[in-house]
C-alpha positions as CSV (number, residue, x, y, z in Angstrom):
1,X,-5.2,11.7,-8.6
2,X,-4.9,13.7,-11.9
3,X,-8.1,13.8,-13.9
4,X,-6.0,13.2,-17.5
5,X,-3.2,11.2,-17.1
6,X,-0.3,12.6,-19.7
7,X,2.0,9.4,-20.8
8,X,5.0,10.6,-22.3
9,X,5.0,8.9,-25.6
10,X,8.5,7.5,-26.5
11,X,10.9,8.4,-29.7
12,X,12.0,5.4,-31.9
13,X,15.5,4.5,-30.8
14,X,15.3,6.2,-27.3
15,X,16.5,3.4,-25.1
16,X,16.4,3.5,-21.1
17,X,17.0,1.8,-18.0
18,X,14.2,1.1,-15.5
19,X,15.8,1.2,-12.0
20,X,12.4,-0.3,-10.1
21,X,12.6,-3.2,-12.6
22,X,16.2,-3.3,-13.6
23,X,15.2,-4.1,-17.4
24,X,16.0,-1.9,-20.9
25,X,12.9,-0.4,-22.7
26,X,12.6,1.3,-25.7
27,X,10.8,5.1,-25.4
28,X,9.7,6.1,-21.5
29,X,7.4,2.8,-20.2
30,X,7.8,4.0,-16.8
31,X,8.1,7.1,-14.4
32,X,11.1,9.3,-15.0
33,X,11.9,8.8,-11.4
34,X,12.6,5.2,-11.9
35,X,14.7,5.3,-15.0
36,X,18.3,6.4,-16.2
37,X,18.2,7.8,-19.8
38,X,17.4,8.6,-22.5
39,X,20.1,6.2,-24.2
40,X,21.7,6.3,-28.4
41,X,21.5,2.2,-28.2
42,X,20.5,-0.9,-26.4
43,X,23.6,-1.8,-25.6
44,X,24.3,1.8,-23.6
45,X,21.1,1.4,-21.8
46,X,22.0,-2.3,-20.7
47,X,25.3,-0.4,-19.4
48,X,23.5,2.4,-17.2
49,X,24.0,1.3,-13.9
50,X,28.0,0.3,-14.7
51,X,28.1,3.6,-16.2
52,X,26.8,5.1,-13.5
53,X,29.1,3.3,-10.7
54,X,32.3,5.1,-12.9
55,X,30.9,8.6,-13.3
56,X,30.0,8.1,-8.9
57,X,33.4,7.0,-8.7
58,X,34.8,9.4,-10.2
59,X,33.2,12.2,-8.9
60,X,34.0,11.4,-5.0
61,X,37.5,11.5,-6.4
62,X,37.0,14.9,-7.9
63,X,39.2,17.4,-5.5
64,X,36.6,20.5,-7.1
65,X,33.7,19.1,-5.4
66,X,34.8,18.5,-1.8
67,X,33.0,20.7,0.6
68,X,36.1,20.4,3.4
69,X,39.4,21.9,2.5
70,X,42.4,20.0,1.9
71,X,44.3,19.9,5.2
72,X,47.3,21.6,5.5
73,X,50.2,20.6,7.8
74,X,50.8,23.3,10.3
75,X,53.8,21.5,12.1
């Protein structure tokens, strides 16, 4: 266990996402490892995880990052 803890101290208007308690907060209350952001608004930060389903969504769909290439008919 660290002698000093360091809390990161949060900005005025930085909104975020805690993934461990599913709840918005304004400025880092908990570990970057459990939280999407930082967000412009409230409103974005209530939105991560729908956010975050599209951009998934879209990036399985995404041809360019496929490890396997397209198959190719070869009668």
């Amino acid at each position: 266990m660290p002698l000093f803890k360091k809390r990161a101290v949060g900005k005025p208007g930085e909104w975020f996402y805690c993934l461990e308690h599913k709840t918005v907060e304004e400025g880092p209350q908990c570990p970057a490892k459990d939280r999407f952001g930082p967000y412009a608004s409230r409103k974005e930060a209530e939105q991560a995880m729908e956010t975050a389903r599209e951009r998934n969504l879209e990036w399985e769909n995404d041809p360019k990052w496929h490890d396997t290439p397209a198959s190719s008919e070869d009668g």
